[in-house]
Steps between C-alpha positions, in 0.01 A plus 500: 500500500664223626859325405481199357787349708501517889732813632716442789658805600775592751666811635679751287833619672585715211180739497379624193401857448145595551354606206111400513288420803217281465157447776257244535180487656478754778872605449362613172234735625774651753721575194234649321413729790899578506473573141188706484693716786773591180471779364459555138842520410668217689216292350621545182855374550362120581361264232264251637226239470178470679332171511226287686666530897835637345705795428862497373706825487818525349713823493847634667606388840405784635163526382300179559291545762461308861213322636498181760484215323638586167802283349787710331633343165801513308664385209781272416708521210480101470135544453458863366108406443444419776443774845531247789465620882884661647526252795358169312643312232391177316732180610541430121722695264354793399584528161321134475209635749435787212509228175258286706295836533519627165415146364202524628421855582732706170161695416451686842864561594642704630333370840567464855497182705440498870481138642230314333361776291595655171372895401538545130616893523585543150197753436656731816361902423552806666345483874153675477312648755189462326569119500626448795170659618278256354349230731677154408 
C-alpha cells in the first residue's frame, strides 16, 4: 500500500529499538535463506508475515535475524501502531503521521512504514518453516 500523503523523512538521532526487520525484493529472499538456517526453536520466538517480495519479522532484539539489505524497525510511543525503521523518522509529528495512517489504513494496523510503502502486519503468526519454504 501506499500513503495517501507524500512522506518526507529525515534522520533519527534518538534510535529506536529494533524490534521487527522487514526485506524487499532480493533482501527478502536473503532473509528467508537466514531464516530457513533457524532452527526450530528460535523460529518460534519471531512472529512474522510473508507477502508478495516481503517478509517482516518481529521478535526480541536479540533474535531478529541479519541479512544485507534488510531495514530494522522500531516503535515509538507517539505512534505505538506504527513500527517505523530505527535510523529514519517522518519530518511530521508522529502522533499526527499515525492519525493520518489510521484514517485511512485503521483496518490493517498494526503496520510498518518504510519510505513510500505501507505493510499491514496486523495478521503477524508464529515464523514457520513450512512457509517460509514455499516458493513466493
Amino acid at each position: 500500500m501506499t500513503p495517501p500523503f507524500k512522506i518526507e523523512w529525515e534522520n533519527r538521532f534518538d534510535a529506536l529499538a529494533p524490534v521487527a526487520v522487514v526485506a524487499f525484493d532480493a533482501a527478502a529472499e536473503r532473509l528467508r535463506a537466514r531464516l530457513l538456517d533457524f532452527d526450530d526453536e528460535k523460529l518460534s520466538r519471531l512472529q512474522g508475515v510473508r507477502g508478495d517480495r516481503l517478509i517482516f519479522v518481529a521478535g526480541a532484539p536479540a533474535e531478529l535475524p541479519w541479512a544485507d539489505g534488510v531495514v530494522y524497525l522500531g516503535r515509538d510511543p507517539l505512534a505505538p501502531s506504527v513500527f517505523l525503521p530505527t535510523n529514519r523518522r517522518p519530518s511530521m509529528p508522529l502522533d499526527l503521521f499515525e492519525k493520518a495512517l489510521l484514517a485511512r489504513f485503521a483496518e490493517h494496523r498494526p503496520f510498518a512504514v518504510v519510505e513510500k510503502r505501507i505493510v499491514p502486519v496486523g495478521a503477524m503468526r508464529p515464523v514457520s518453516r513450512r512457509v517460509l519454504s514455499l516458493k513466493s
